[in-house]
The first five atom37 places (N, CA, C, CB, O) and aatype in JSON, in Angstrom:
{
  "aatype": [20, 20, 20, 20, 20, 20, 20, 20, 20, 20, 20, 20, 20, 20, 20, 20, 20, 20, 20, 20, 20, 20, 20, 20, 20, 20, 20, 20, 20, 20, 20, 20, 20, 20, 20, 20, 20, 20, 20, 20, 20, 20, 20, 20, 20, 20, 20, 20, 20, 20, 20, 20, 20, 20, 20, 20, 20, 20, 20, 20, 20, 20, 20, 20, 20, 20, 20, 20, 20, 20, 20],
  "atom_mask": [
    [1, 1, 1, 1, 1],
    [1, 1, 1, 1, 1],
    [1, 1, 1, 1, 1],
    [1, 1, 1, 1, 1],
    [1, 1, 1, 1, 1],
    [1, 1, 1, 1, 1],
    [1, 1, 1, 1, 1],
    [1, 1, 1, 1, 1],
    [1, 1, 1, 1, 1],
    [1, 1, 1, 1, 1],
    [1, 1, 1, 1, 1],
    [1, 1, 1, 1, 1],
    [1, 1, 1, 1, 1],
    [1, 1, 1, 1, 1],
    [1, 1, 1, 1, 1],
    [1, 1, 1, 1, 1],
    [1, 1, 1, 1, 1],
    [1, 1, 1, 1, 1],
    [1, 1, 1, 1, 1],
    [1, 1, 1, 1, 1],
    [1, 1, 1, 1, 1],
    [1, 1, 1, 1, 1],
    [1, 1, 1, 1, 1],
    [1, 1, 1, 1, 1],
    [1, 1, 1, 1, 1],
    [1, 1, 1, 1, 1],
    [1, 1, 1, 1, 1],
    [1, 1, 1, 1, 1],
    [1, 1, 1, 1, 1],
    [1, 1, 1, 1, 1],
    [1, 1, 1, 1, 1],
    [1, 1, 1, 1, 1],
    [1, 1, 1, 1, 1],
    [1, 1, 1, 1, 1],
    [1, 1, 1, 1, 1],
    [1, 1, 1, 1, 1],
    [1, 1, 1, 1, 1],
    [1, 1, 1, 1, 1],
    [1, 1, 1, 1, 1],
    [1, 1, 1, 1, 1],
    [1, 1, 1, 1, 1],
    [1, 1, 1, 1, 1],
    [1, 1, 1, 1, 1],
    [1, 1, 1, 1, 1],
    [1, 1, 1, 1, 1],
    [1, 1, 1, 1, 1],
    [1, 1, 1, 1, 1],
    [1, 1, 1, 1, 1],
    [1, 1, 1, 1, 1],
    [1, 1, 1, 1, 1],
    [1, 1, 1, 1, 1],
    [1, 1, 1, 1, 1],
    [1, 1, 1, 1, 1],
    [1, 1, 1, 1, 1],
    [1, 1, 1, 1, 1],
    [1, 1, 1, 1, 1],
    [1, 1, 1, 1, 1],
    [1, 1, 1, 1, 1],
    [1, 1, 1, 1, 1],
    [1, 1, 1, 1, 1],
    [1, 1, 1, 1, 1],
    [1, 1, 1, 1, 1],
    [1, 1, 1, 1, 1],
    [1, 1, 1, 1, 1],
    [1, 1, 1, 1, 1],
    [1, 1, 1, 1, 1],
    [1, 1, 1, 1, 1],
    [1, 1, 1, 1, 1],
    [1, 1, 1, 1, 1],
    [1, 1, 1, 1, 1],
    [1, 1, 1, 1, 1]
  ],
  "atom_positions": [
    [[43.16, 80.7, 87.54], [44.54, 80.74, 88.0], [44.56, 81.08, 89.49], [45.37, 81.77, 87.19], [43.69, 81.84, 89.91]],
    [[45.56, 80.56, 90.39], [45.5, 80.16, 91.57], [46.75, 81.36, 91.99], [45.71, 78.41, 91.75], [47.67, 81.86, 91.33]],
    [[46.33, 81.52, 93.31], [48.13, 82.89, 93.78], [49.14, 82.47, 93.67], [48.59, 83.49, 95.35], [50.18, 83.12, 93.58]],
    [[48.95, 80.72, 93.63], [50.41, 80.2, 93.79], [51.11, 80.65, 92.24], [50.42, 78.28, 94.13], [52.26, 81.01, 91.99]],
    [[49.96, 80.48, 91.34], [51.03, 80.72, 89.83], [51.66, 81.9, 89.5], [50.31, 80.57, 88.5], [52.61, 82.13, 88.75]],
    [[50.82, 82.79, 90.34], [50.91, 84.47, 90.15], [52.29, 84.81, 91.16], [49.19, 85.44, 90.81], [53.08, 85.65, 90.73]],
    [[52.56, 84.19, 92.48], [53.86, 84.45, 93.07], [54.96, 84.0, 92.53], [53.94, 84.06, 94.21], [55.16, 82.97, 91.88]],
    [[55.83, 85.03, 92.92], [57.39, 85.37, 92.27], [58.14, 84.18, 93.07], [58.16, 87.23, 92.69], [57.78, 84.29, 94.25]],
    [[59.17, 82.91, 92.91], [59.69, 82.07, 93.42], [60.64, 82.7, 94.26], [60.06, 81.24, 92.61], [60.99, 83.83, 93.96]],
    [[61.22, 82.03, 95.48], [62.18, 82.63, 95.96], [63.01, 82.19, 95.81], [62.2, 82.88, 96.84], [62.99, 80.98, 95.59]],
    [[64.16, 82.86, 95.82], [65.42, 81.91, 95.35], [66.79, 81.82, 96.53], [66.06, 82.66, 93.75], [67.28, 82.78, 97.14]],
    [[67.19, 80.47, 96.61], [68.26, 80.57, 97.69], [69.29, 80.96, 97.24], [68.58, 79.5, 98.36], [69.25, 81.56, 96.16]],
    [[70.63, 80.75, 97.94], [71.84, 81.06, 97.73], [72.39, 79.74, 96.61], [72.58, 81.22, 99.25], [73.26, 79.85, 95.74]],
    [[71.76, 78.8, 96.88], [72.17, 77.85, 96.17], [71.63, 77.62, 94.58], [71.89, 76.83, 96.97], [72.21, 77.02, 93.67]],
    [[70.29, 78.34, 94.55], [69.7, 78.76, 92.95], [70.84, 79.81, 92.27], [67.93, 79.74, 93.04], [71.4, 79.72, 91.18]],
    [[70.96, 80.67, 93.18], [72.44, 81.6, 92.54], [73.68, 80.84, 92.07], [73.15, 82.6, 93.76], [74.36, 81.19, 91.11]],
    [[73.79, 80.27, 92.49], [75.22, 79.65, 91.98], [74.84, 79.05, 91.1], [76.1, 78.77, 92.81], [75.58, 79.16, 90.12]],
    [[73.64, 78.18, 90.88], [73.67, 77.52, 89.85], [72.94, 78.03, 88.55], [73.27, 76.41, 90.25], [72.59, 77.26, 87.65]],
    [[72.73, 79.48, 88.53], [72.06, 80.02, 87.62], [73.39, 80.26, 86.56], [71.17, 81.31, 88.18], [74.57, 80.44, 86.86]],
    [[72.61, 80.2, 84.93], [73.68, 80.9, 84.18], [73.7, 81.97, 84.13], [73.84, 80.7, 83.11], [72.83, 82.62, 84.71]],
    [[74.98, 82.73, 83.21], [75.42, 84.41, 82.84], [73.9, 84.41, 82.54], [76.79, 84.96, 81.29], [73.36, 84.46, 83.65]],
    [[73.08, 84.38, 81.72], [72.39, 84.85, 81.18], [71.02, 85.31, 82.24], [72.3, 84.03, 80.12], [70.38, 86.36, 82.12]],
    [[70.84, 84.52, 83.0], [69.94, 84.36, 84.02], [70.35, 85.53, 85.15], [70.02, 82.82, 84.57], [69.55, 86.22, 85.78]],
    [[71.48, 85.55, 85.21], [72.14, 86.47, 86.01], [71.7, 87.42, 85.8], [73.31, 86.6, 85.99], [70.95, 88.05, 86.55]],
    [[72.17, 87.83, 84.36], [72.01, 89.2, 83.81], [70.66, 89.7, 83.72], [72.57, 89.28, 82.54], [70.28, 90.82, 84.04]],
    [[70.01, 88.83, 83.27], [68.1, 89.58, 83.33], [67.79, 89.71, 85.15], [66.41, 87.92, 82.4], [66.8, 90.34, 85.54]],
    [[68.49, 89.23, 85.85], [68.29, 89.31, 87.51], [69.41, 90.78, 88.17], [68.96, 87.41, 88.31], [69.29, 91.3, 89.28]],
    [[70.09, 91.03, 87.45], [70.6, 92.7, 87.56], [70.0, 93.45, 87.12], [71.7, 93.15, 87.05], [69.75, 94.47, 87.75]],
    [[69.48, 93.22, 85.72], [68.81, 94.06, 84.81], [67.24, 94.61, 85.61], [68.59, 93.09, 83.3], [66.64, 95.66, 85.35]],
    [[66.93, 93.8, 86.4], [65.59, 93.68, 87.27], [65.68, 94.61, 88.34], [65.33, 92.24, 87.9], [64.84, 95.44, 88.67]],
    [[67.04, 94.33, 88.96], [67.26, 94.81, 90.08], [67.12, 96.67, 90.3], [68.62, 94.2, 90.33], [67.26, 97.21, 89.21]],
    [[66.92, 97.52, 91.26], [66.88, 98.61, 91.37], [68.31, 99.83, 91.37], [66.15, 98.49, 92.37], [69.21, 99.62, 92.19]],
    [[68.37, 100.49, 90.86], [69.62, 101.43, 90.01], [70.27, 100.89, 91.53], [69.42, 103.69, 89.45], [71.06, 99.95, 91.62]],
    [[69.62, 101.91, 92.98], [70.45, 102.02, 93.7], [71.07, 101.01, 94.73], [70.09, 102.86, 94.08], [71.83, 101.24, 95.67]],
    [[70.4, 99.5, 94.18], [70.79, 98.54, 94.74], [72.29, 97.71, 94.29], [69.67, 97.85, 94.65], [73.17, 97.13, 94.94]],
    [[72.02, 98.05, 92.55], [73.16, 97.59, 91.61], [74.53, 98.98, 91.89], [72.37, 97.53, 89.63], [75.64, 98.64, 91.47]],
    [[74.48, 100.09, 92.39], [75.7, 101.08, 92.87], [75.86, 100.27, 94.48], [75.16, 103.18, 92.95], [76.99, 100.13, 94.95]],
    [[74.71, 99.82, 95.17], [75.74, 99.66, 96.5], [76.37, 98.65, 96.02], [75.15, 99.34, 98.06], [77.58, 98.86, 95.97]],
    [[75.97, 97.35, 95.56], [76.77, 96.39, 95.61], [78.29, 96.3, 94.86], [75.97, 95.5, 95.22], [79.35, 95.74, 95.14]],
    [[77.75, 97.26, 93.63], [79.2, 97.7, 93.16], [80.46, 98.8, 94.66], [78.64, 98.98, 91.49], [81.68, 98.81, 94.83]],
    [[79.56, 99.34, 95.23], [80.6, 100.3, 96.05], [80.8, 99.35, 97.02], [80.09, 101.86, 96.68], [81.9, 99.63, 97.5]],
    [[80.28, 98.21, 97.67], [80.85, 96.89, 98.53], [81.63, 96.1, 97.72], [79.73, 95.91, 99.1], [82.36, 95.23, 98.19]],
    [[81.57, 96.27, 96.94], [82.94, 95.39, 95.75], [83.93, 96.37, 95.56], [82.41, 94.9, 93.88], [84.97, 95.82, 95.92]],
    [[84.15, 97.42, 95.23], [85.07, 97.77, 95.21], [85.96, 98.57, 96.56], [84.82, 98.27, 94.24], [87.14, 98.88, 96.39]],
    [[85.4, 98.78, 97.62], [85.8, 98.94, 98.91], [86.37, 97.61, 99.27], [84.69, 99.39, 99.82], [87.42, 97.78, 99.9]],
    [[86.11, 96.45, 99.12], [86.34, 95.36, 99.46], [87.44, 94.77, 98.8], [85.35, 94.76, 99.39], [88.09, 93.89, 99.38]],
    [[87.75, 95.17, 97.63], [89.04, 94.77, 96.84], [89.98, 95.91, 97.05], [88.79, 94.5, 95.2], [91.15, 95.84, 96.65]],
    [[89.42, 97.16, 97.75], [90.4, 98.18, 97.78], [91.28, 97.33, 99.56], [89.41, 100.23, 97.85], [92.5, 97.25, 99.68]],
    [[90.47, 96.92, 100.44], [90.88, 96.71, 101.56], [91.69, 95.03, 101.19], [89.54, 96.89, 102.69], [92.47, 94.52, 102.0]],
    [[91.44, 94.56, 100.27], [91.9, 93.57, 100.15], [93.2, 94.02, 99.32], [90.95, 92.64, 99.67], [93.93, 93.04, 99.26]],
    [[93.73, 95.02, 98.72], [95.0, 95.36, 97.91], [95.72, 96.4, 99.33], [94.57, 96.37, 96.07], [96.87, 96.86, 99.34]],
    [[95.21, 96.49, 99.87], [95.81, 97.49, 100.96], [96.03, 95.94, 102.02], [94.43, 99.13, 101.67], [97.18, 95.53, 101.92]],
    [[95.47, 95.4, 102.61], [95.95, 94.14, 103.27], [97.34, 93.47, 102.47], [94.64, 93.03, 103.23], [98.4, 93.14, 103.0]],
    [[97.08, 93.41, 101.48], [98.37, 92.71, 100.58], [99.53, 92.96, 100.81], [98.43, 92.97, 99.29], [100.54, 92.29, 101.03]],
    [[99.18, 94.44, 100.7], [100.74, 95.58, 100.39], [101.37, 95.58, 101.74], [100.38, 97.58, 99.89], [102.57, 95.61, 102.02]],
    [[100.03, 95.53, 102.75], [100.82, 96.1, 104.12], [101.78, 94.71, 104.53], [99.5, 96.6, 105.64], [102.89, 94.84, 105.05]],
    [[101.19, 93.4, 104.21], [101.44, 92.26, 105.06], [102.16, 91.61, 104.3], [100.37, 91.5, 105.57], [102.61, 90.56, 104.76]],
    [[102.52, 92.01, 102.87], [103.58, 90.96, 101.52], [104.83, 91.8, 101.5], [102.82, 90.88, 99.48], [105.56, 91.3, 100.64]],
    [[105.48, 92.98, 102.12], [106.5, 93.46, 102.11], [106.86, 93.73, 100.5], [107.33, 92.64, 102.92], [107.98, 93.52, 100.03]],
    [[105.91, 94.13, 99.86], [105.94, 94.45, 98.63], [106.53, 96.23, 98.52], [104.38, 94.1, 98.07], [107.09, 96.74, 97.55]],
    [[106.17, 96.95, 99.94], [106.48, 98.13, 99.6], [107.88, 98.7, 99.99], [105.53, 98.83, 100.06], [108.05, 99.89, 100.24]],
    [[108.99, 97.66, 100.03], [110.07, 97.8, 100.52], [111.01, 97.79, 99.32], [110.27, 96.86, 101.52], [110.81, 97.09, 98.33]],
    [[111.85, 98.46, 99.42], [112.75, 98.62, 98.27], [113.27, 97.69, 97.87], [113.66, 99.35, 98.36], [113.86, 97.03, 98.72]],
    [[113.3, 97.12, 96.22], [113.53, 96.45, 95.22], [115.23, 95.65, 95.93], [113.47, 97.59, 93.71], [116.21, 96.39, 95.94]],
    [[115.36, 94.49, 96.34], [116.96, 94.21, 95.94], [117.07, 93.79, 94.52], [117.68, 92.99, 96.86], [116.23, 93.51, 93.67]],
    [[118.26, 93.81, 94.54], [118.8, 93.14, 93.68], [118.94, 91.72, 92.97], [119.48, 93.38, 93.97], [119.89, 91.16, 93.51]],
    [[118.36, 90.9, 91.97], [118.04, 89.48, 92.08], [119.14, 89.15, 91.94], [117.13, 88.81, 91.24], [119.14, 88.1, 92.58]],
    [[120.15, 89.28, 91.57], [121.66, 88.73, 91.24], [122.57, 89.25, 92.53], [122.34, 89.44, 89.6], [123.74, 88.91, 92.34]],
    [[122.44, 89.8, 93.47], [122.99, 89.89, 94.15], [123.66, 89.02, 95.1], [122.54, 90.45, 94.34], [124.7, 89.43, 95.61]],
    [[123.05, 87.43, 95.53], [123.75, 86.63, 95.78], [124.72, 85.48, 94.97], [123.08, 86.33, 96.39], [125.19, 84.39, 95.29]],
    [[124.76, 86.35, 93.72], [125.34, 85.33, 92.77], [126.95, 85.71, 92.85], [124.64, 85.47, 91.09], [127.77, 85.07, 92.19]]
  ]
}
């Protein structure tokens, strides 16, 4: 057996997308504790700044009118 059989493939961005759930999951399962918490704490910082962008720029935090009010 040759090094080539013994090396780990590399994989692009484009093997990711086309991998299934399942493939996925044994490729988290692999991954290191504190690699699987950052990427979770960049996901959820990132949807926190993305619900705080929303609120500030959709005028969602302004008081309720009335929907029948031009009727």
């Amino acid at each position: 057996m040759g090094r080539e059989s013994q090396a780990k493939k590399q994989h692009t961005l484009i093997d990711y997308v086309h991998m299934s759930i399942d493939q996925l999951h044994r490729l988290l399962l692999a991954a290191p504790w504190w690699m699987v918490c950052f990427g979770a704490t960049l996901a959820t910082i990132g949807m926190g700044a993305l619900l705080l962008w929303f609120l500030v720029y959709s005028g969602m935090t302004e008081p309720v009118q009335f929907i029948y009010e031009g009727f």
